[in-house]
C-alpha positions in Angstrom: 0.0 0.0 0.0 0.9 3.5 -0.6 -0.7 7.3 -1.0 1.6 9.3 -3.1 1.4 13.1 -4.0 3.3 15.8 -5.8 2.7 19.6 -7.0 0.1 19.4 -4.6 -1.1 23.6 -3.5 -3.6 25.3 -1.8 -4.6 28.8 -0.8 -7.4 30.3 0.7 -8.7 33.9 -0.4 -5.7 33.9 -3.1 -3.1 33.5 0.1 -0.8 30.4 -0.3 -0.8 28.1 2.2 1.5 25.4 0.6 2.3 25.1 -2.8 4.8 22.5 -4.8 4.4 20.5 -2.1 5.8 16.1 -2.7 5.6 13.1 -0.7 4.6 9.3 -0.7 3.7 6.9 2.6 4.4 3.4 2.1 3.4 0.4 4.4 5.8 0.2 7.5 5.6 4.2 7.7 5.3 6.2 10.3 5.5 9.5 9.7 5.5 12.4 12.3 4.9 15.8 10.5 6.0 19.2 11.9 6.3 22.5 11.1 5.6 26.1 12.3 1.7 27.0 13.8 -0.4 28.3 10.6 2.8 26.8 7.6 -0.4 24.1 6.9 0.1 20.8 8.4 -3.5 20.5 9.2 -4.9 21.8 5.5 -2.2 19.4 4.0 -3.7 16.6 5.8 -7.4 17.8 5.1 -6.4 17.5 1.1 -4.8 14.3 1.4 -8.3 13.0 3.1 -10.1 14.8 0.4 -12.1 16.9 3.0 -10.4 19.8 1.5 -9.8 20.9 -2.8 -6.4 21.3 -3.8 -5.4 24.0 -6.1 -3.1 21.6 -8.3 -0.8 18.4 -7.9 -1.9 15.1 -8.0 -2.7 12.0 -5.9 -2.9 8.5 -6.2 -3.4 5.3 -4.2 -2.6 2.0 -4.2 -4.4 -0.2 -3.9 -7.3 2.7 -5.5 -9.6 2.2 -1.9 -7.8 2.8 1.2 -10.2 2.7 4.3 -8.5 5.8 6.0 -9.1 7.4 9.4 -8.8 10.3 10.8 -8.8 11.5 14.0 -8.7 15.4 14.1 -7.1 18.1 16.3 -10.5 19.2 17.7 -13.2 16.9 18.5 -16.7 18.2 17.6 -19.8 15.8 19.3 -23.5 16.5 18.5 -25.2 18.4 20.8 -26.9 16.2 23.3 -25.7 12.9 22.6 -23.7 10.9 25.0 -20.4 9.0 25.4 -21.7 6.0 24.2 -24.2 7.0 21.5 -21.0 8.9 20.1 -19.2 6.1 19.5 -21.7 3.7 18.3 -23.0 6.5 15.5 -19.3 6.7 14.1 -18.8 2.9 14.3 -22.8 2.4 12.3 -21.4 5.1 10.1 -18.4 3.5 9.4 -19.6 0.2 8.6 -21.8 1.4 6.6 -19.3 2.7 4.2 -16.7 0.0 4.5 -17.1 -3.1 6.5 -20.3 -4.3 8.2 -21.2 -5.8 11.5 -23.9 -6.8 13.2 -25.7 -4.6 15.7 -24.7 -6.8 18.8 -21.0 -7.4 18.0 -20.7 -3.5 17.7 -21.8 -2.8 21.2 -19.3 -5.2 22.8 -16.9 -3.4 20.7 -18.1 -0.3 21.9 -17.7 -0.9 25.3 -14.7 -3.1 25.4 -12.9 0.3 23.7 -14.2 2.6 25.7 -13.0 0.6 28.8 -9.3 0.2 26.9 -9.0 4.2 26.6 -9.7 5.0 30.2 -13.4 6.1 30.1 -15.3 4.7 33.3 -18.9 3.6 32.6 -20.3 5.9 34.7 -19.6 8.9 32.1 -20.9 6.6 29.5 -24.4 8.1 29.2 -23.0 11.7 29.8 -23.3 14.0 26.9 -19.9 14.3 25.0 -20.2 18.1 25.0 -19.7 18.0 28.9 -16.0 16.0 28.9 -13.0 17.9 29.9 -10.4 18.3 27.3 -8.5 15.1 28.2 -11.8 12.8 28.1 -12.7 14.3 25.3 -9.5 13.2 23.3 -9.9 10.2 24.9 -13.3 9.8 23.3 -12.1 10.9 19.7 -9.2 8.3 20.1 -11.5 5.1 20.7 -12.4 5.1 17.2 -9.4 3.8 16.6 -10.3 0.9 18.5 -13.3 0.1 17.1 -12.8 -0.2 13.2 -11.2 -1.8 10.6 -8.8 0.8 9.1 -6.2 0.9 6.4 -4.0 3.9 7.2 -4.6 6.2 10.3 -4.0 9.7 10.8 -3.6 11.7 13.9 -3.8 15.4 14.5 -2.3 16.5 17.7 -3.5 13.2 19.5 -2.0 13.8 23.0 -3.3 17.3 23.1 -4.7 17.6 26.8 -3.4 13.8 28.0 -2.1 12.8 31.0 1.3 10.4 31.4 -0.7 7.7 31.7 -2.8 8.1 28.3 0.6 8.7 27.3 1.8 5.5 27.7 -1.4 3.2 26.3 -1.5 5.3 23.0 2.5 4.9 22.2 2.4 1.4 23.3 -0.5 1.1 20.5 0.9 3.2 18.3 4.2 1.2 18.5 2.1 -2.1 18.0 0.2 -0.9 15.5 1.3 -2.6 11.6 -0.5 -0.1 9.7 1.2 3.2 7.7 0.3 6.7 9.9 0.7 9.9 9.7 0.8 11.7 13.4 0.6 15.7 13.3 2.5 16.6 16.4 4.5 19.6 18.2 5.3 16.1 21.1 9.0 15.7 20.6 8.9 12.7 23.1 6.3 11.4 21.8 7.6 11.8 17.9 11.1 10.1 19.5 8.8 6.8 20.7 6.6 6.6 17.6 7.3 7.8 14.1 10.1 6.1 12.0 10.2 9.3 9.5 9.7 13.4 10.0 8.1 15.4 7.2 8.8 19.0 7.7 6.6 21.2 5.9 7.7 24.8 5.9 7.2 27.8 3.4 9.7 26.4 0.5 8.2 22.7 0.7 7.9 19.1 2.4 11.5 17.7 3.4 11.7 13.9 4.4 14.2 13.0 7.4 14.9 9.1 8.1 14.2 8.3 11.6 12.4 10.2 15.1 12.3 13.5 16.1 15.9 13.1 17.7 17.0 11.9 14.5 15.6 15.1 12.4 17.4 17.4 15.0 21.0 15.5 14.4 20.3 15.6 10.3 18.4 19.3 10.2 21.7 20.4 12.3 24.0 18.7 9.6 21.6 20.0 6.5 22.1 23.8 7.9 26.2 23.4 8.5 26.7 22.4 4.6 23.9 25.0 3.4 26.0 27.4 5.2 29.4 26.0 4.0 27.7 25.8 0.4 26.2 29.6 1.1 29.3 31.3 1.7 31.5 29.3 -1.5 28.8 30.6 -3.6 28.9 34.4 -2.1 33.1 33.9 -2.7 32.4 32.5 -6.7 29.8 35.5 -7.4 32.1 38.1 -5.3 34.5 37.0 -7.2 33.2 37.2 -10.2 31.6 40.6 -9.8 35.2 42.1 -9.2 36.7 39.9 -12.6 33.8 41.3 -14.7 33.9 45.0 -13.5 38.4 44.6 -14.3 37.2 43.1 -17.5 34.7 45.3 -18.5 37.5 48.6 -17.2 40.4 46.8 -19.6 37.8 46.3 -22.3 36.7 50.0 -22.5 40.3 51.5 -22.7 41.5 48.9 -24.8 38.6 49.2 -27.2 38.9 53.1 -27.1 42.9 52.6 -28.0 42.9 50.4 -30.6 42.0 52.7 -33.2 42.9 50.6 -36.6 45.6 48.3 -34.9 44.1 44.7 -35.6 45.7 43.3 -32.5 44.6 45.4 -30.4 41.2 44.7 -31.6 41.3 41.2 -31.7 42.6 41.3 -28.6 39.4 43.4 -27.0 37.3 41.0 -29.3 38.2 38.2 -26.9 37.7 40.2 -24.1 34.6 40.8 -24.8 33.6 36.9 -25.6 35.2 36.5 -22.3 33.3 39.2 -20.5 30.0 37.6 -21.7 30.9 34.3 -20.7 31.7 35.2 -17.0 28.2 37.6 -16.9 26.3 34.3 -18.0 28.1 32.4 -15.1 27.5 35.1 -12.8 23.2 35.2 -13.7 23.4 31.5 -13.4 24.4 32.0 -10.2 22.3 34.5 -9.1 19.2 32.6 -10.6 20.6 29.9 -8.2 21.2 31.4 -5.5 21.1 29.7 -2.2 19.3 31.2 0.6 21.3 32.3 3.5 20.3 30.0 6.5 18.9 32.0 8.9 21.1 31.9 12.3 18.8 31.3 15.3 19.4 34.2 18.0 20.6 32.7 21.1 19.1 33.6 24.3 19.2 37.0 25.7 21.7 35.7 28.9 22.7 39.1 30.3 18.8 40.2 29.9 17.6 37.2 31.6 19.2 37.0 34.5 19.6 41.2 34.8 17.4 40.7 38.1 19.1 37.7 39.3 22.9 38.1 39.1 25.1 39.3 41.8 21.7 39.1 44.7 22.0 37.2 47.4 19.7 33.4 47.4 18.9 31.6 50.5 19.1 27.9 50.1 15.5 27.0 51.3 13.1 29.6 49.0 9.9 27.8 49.7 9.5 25.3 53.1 6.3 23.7 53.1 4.7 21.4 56.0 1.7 19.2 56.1 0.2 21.4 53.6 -3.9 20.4 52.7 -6.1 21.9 49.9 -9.2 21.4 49.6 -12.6 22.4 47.7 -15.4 22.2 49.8 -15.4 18.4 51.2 -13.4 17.7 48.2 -9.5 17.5 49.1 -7.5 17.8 46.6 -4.0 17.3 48.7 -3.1 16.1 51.8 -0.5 16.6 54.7 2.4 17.1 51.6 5.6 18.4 52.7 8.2 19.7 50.3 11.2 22.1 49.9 12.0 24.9 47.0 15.4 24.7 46.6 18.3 27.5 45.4 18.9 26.6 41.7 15.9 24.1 41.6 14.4 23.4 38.3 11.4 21.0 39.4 8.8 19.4 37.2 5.4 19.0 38.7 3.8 16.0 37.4 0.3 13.5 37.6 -2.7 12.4 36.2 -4.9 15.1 35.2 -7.2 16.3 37.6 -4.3 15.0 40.6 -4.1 18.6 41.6 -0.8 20.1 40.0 -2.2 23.7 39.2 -4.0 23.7 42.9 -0.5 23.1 43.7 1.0 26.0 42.2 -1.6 28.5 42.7 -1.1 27.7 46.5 2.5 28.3 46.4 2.0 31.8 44.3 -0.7 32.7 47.1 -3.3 32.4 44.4 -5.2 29.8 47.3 -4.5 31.2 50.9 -7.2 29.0 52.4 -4.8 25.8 53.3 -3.8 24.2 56.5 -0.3 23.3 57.1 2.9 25.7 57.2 4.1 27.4 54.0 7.3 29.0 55.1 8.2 31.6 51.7 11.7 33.3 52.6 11.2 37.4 52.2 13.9 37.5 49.9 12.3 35.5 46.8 10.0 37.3 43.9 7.9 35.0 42.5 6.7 35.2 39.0 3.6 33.2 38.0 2.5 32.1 34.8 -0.6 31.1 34.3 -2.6 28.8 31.9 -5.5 32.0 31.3 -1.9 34.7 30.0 -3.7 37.3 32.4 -0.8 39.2 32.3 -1.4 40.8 29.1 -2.8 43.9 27.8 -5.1 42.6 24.6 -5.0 46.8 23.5 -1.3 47.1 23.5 1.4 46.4 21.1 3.8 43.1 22.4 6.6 46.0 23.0 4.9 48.5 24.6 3.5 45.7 27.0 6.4 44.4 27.9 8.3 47.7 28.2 6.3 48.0 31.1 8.6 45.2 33.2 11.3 47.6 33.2 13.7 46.8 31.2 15.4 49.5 28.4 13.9 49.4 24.5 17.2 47.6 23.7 17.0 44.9 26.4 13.4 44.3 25.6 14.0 43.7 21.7 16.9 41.4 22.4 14.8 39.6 24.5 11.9 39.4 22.2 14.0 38.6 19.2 15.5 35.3 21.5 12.0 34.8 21.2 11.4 35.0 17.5 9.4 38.6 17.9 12.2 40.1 15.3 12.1 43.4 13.4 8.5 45.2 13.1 7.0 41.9 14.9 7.2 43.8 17.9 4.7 46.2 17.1 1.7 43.6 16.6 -1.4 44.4 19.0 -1.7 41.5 21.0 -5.2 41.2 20.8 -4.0 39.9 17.5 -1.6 37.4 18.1 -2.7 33.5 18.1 -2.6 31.6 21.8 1.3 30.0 20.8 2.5 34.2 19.9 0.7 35.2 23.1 2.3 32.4 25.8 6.0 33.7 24.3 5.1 37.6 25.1 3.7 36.4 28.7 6.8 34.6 29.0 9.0 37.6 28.1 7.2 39.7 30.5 7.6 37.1 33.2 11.4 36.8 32.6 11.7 40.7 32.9 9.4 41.2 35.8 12.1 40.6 38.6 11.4 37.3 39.7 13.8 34.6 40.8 11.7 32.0 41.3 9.2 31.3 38.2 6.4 29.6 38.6 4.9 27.7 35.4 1.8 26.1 34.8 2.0 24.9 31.1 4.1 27.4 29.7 4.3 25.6 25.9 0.3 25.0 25.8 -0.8 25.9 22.3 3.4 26.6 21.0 5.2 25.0 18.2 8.5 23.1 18.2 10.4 26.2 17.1 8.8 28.3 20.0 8.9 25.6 22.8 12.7 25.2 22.0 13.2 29.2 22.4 11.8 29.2 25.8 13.6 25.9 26.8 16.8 28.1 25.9 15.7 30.8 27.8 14.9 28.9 30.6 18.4 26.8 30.7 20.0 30.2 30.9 17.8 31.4 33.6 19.9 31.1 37.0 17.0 31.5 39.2 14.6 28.3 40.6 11.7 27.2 38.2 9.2 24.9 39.5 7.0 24.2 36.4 3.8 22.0 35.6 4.2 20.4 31.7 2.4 17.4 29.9 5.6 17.8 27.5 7.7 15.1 28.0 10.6 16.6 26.3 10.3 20.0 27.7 10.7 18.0 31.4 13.0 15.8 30.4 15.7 18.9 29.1 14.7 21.5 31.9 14.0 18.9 35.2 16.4 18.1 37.9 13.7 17.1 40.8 10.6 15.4 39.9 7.5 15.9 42.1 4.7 13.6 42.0 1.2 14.1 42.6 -0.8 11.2 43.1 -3.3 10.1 45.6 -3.6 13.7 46.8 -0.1 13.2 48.5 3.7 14.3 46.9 6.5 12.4 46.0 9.8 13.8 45.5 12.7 12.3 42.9 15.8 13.8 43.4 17.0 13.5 39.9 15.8 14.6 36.0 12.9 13.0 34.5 15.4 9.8 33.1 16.0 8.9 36.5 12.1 9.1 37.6 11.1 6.8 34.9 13.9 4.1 35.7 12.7 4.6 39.3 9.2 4.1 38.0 9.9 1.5 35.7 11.7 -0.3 39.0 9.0 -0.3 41.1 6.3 -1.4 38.6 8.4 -4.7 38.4 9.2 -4.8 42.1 5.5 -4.4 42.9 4.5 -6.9 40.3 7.2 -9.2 41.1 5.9 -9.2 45.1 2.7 -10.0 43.6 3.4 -12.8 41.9 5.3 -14.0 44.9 1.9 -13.4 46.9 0.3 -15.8 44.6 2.8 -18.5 44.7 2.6 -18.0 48.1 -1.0 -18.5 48.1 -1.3 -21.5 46.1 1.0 -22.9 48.1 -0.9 -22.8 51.1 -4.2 -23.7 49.5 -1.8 -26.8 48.1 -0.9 -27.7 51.5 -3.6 -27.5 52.7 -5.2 -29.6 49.9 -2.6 -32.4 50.3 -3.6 -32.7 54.3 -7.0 -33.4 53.3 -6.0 -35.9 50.7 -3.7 -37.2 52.7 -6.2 -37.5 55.7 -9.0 -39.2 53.5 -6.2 -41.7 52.2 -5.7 -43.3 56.0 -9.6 -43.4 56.2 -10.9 -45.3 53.5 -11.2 -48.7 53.0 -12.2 -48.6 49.3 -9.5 -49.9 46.8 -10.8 -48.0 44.0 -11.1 -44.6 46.0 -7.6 -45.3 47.5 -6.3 -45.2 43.7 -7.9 -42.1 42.9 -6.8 -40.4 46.3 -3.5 -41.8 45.7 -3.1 -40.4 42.2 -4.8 -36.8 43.4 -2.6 -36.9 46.0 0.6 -37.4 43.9 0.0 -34.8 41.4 -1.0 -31.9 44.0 2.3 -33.0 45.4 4.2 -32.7 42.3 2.6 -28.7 41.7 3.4 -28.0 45.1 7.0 -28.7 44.9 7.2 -26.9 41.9 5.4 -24.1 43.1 8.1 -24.1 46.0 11.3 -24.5 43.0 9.6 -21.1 41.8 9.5 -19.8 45.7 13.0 -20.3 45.8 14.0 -19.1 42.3 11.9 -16.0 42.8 
């Protein structure tokens, strides 16, 4: 199987979106595709699916019928229906069109998915409209479950997922022998996944072999020879520019000398044959020019830390005691205990709805009705960042909004430009920007605003890979103490030295990066299941003992030769599973 395309294009309103654009997915693909918010990955993928017109290009499939799902960014539900009804309308639907089943075998299936994804069936009769962003990609993704595709596409699938959901879709995904294509801005989860990376930027589609990791180590590569390439071509046509302009001096004084000597004018003849030549060569390479690779701006360091450098931390920040939150009767944590270090970067992690952002928002003084101690030291400035951006003034241009931090109109632009507001960017109204634009100028404004401890609740929602990188760099150079709540995997794992946990309404701490929490994870998942199959042994082997007593008991009764047989040859193989249960004991 295979879906192959070339010269595809679109625009909206006479505005490009993509044009030129090549590519082909074969079985055994997975493809990850990235690219900048609004470049088109979404519109590409609504033309492949045919739910869109393209301007031009062509595309063809083999075999000519591919059964193809899609599972989009935003999942839109009828008003009024419910969990269940949802689901069982697609899969009808869906039969319908490709393979049918009878009514009885879908409902199993309907409910055996629905179970798989995490969706208790108490929820299943509410309507779909009510679900919170999580369930509600949860909902969207049981389709997947529940029908009979050919090639599978997923846009943004892990958009409001906890680590958990994490986990079941990749180990799925990973299982999964059917060709894909995942839109995503999840480098961790790209890294686990995909086996190939479209790009799709302004000047085309570019194909890179292998995960996200693998695009970074390639795209790095790709850059240093388009840059080594850049300047030999800038030397040629330099040059080139100086030989013609010598050529063309010579030519004009040589020409104006010659008068009737035939040397002479042979001699500028050439010249000028020469002259040509080299201004062909030179428009050649002008027509071919290569683009100059644009050199990322690294992080504004001295700008960053202008608030932080040369004052005086305490080593304890934040010294919190038996600390409970809770809503009404609802408590959300309970007796947790915790210290903010000097220096710490901490990711705050759980299940969604475990109470990370209570957390926070009772550490910035946001919630002031707890019990417990919360010791803050006088000398710390916290800067919050929230998931709602209330820090921003929707009337006022990004630079006059973040001018208002403090900083000088040259600190503020290098600052912005670390954080790809460049040239007459600045002056957008941010009113105007979309939600990614808008978390980097709340971001800027936090970094300016004095604090040295930030506090982060989500701070890449709604952000592209280019954008989430910039504040990552940012951040690394920040020489303050983060503590940060993130459902991006690679964001935690380049930023985290201490992992907190929230689970149970109690916190556990991890005194090491996100590698070392997973291995410690990973360990106790097999260290609990390992004392749980030693349980059972343990178990059977009681019930086997006690089995054998009985047998043995009714043996020395009975009187009846033929029961005596069968009690005999009971009582031998219970025998024979308990000692082996007993070899595993001791292996175990």
């Amino acid at each position: 199987m295979y879906i192959s395309f070339s010269g595809l294009s679109k625009a909206y309103e006479g505005k490009t979106v993509f044009e030129n654009v090549k590519g082909q997915i074969n079985d055994g693909d997975k493809v990850g595709l990235i690219g900048s918010n609004g470049v088109g990955k979404t519109t590409l993928v609504k033309v492949l699916t045919g739910r869109e017109e393209k301007e031009a290009g062509e595309i063809s499939y083999s075999p000519s019928y591919i059964k193809t799902l899609y599972i989009q960014q935003y999942p839109e539900f009828e008003e009024g229906i419910s969990v269940y009804e949802d689901i069982l309308k697609f899969l009808y639907q869906w039969n319908e069109n490709n393979n049918p089943h009878d009514a009885g075998d879908m409902e199993t299936l309907v409910k055996t998915a629905l179970n798989r994804v995490g969706l208790e069936e108490e929820i299943w009769n509410q309507r779909a409209t009510s679900l919170s962003g999580g369930e509600k990609t949860k909902l969207i993704l049981t389709r997947m479950f529940v029908c009979d595709f050919d090639f599978l596409i997923l846009d943004e699938p892990t958009n409001h997922l906890d680590m958990a959901s994490y986990e079941w879709l990749e180990d799925f995904i990973k299982e999964l022998d059917k060709p894909m294509l995942i839109v995503s801005h999840d480098r961790f989860f790209l890294d686990n996944v995909v086996n190939t990376i479209w790009e799709l930027t302004p000047r085309g589609l570019n194909t890179y072999e292998g995960n996200y990791t693998n695009y970074r180590l390639q795209k790095e590569m790709e850059i240093k020879n388009i840059t080594k390439e850049y300047h030999k071509q800038q030397a040629k046509i330099q040059q080139l520019t100086v030989m013609i302009s010598d050529r063309e001096n010579w030519y004009h004084r040589a020409h104006k000398s010659a008068g009737q000597n035939d040397y002479l004018r042979a001699r500028a003849k050439k010249q000028a044959s020469t002259l040509k030549a080299k201004k062909t060569q030179l428009e050649r390479l002008e027509r071919e020019k290569i683009e100059k690779p644009r050199k990322e701006l690294s992080p504004a360091f001295d700008v960053i830390n202008k608030n932080i450098i040369g004052r005086k931390i305490p080593r304890f920040l934040i010294q919190g005691k038996n600390v409970s939150k809770s809503f009404g009767d609802n408590p959300i944590l309970k007796n947790i205990s915790f210290n903010i270090e000097r220096g710490d970067k901490i990711a705050v992690i759980g299940a969604n709805g475990s109470g990370k952002s209570t957390f926070l928002k009772t550490i910035c003084g946001v919630y002031d009705d707890y019990s417990g101690s919360l010791r803050i030291n006088p000398s710390v400035s916290i800067g919050y960042f929230s998931q709602e951006l209330d820090n921003l003034n929707h009337e006022a241009t990004i630079l006059d909004d973040v001018l208002k931090e403090g900083a000088t109109v040259q600190e503020t632009r290098l600052l912005l430009a670390s954080l790809l507001f460049r040239g007459d960017d600045v002056f957008k109204k941010i009113g105007n920007l979309s939600m990614g634009e808008k978390g980097r100028v709340a971001f800027a404004k936090l970094i300016l605003s004095g604090a040295n401890l930030l506090v982060l609740d989500e701070p890449t929602n709604y952000m592209d890979i280019q954008s989430k990188e910039k504040v990552e760099e940012a951040l690394e150079e920040f020489q303050g103490s983060i503590i940060f709540v993130s459902h991006d995997r690679y964001f935690i794992n380049r930023l985290a030295s201490r992992i907190f946990l929230i689970e149970d309404k109690k916190i556990r701490i991890f005194e090491g990066n996100y590698e070392y929490y997973l291995s410690k994870s990973i360990k106790e998942k097999a260290d609990k299941e390992k004392e749980k199959q030693l349980r059972d042994i343990m178990e059977t082997i009681m019930k086997l003992e006690v089995e054998l007593a009985y047998l043995g008991g009714k043996l020395d009764q009975t009187q009846d030769e033929e029961e005596k047989e069968e009690l005999n040859r009971q009582y031998l193989e219970v025998a024979r599973t308990l000692n082996q249960k007993r070899q595993q004991m001791r292996k175990s």
